[in-house]
BADREN-793232 format. One record per atom (N, C-alpha, C): x, z, y; atom name; residue in one letter; residue number from 1. Coordinates in nm, 3 decimals, padded with zeros to 5 digits. Layout:
// residues N
- xx|zz|yy|atom|rest|nr
- X|Z|Y|CA|a|NUM $
...
This chain:
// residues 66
- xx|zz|yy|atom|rest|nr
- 11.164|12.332|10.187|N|x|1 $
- 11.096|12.204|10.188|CA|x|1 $
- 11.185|12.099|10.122|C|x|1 $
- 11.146|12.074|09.970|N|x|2 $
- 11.207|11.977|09.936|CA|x|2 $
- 11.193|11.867|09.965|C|x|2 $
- 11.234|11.753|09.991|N|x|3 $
- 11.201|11.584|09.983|CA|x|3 $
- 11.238|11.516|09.870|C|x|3 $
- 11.113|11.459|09.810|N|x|4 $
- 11.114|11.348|09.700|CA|x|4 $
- 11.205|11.227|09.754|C|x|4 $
- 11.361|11.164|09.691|N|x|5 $
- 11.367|11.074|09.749|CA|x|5 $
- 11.307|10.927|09.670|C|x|5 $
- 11.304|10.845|09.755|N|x|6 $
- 11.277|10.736|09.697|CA|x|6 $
- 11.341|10.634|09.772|C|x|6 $
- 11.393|10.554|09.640|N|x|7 $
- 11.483|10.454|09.674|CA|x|7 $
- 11.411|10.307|09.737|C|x|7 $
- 11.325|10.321|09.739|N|x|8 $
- 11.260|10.180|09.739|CA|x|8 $
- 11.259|10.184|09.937|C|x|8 $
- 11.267|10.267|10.005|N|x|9 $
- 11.239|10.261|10.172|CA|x|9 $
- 11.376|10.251|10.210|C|x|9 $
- 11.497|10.281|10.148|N|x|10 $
- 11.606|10.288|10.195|CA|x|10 $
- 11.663|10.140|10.187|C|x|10 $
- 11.643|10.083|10.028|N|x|11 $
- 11.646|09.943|10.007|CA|x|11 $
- 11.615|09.850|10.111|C|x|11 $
- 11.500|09.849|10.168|N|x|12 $
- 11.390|09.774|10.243|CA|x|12 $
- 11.462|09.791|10.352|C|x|12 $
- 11.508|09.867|10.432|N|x|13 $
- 11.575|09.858|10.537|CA|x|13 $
- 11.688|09.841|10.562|C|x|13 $
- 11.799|09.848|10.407|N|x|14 $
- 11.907|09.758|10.404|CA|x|14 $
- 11.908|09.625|10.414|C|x|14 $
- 11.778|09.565|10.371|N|x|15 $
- 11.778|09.413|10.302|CA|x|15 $
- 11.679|09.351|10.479|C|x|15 $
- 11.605|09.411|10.558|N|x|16 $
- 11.521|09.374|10.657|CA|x|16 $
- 11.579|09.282|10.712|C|x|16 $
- 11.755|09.295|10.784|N|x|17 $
- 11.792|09.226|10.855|CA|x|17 $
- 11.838|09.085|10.761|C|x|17 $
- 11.857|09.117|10.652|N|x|18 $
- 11.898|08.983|10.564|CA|x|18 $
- 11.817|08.884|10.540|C|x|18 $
- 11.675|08.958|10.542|N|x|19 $
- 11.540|08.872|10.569|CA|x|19 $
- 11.511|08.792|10.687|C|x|19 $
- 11.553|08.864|10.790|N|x|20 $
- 11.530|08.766|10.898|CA|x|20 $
- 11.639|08.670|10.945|C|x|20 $
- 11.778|08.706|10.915|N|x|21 $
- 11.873|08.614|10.913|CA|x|21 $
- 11.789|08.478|10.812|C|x|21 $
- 11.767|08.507|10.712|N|x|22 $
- 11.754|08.372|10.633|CA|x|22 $
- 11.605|08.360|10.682|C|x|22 $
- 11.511|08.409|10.771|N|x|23 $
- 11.396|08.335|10.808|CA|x|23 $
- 11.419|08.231|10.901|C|x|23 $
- 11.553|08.237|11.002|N|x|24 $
- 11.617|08.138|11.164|CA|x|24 $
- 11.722|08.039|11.054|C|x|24 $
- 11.810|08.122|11.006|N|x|25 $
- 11.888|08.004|10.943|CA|x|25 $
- 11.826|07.954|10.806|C|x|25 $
- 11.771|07.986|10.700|N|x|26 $
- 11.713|07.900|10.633|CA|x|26 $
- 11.768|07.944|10.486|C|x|26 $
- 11.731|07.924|10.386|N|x|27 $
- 11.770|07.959|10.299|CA|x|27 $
- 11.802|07.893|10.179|C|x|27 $
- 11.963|07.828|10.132|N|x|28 $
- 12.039|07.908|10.131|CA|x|28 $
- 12.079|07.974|10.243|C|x|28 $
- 12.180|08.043|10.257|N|x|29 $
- 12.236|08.088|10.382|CA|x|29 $
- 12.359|07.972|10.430|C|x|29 $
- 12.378|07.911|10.521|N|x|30 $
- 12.446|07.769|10.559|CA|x|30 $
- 12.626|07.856|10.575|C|x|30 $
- 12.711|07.835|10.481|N|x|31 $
- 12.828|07.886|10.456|CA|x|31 $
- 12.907|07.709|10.478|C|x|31 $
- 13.037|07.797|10.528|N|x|32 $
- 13.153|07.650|10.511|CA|x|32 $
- 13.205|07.689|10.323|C|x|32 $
- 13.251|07.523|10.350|N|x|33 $
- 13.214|07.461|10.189|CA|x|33 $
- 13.427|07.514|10.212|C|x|33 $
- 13.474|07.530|10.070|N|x|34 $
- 13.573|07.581|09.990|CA|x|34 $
- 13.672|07.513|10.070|C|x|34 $
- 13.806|07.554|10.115|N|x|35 $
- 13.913|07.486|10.128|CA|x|35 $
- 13.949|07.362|10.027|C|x|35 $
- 13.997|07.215|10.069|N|x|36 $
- 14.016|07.159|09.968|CA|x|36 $
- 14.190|07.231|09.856|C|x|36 $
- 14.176|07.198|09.765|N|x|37 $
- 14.284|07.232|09.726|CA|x|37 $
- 14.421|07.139|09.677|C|x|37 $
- 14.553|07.166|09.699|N|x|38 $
- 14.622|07.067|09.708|CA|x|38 $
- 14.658|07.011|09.546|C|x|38 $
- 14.681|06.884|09.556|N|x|39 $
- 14.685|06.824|09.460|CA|x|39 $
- 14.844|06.856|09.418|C|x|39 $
- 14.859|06.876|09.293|N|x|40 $
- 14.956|06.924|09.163|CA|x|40 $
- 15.089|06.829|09.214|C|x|40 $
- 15.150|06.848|09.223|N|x|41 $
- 15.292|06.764|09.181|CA|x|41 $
- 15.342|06.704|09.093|C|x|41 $
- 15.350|06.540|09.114|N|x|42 $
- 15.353|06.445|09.014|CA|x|42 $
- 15.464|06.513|08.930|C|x|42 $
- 15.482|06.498|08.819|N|x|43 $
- 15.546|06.517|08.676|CA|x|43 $
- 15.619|06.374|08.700|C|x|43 $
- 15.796|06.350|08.699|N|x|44 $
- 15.834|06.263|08.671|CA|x|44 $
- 15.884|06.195|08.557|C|x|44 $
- 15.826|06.091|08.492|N|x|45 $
- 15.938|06.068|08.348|CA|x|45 $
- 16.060|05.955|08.387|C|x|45 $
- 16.162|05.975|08.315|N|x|46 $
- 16.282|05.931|08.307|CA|x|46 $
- 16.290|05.761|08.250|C|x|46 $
- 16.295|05.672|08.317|N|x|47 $
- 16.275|05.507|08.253|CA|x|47 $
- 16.429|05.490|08.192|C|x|47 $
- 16.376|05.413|08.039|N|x|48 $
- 16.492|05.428|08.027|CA|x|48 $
- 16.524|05.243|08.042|C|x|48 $
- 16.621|05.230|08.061|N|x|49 $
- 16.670|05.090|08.088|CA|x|49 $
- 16.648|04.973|07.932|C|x|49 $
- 16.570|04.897|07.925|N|x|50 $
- 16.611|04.820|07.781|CA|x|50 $
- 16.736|04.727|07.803|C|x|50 $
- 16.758|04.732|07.669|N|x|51 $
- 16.888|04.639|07.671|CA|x|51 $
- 16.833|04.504|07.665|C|x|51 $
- 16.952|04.445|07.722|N|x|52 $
- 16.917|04.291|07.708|CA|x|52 $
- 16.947|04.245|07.592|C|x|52 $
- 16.851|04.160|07.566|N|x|53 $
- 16.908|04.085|07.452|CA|x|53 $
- 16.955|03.944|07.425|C|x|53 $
- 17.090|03.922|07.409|N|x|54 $
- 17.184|03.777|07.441|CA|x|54 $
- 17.100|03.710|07.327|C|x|54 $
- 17.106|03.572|07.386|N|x|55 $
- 17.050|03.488|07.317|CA|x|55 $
- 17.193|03.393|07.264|C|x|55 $
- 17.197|03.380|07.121|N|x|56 $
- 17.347|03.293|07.091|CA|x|56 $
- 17.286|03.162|07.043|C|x|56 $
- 17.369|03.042|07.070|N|x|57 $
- 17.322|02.905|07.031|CA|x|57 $
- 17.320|02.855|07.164|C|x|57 $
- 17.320|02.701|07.092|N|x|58 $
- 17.248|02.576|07.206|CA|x|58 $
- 17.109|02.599|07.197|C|x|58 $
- 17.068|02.564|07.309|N|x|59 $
- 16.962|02.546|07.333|CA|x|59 $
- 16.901|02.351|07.324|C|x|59 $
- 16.796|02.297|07.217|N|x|60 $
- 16.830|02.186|07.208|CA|x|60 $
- 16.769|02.132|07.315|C|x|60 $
- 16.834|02.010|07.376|N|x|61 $
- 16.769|01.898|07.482|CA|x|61 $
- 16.632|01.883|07.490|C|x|61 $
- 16.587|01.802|07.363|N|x|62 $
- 16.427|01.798|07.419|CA|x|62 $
- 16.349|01.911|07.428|C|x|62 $
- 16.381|02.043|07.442|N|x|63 $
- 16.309|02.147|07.475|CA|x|63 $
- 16.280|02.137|07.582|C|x|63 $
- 16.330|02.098|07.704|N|x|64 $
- 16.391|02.174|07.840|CA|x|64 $
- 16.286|02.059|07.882|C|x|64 $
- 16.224|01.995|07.824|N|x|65 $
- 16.061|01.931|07.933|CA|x|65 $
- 16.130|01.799|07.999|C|x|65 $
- 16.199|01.750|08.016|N|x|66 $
- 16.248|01.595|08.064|CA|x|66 $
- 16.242|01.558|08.011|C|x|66 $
């Protein structure tokens, strides 16, 4: 006695309970959302100091606003 198989009854009763899970909870299926992920480590750049720059001379009187 051979048996014809057929895939289509074996399917159906893998997938039955997945059907009724998403008939109570709803569909999509309600999953927690992704771990956040941590943010990169600032990259530091190096400041470089400007030089000052001397100012030579008088400075004349009626500039200075009195």
């Amino acid at each position: 006695m051979k048996h014809k198989l057929n895939w289509k009854r074996p399917l159906f009763y893998l997938l039955l309970p997945i059907f009724f899970v998403m008939v109570f909870l709803g569909f999509p299926l309600p999953v927690a959302p992704p771990p956040a992920l941590k943010p990169a480590q600032e990259q530091t750049e190096m400041i470089k100091k400007k030089k000052r720059v001397r100012l030579t001379g008088r400075i004349p009187e009626d500039s200075t606003g009195e």
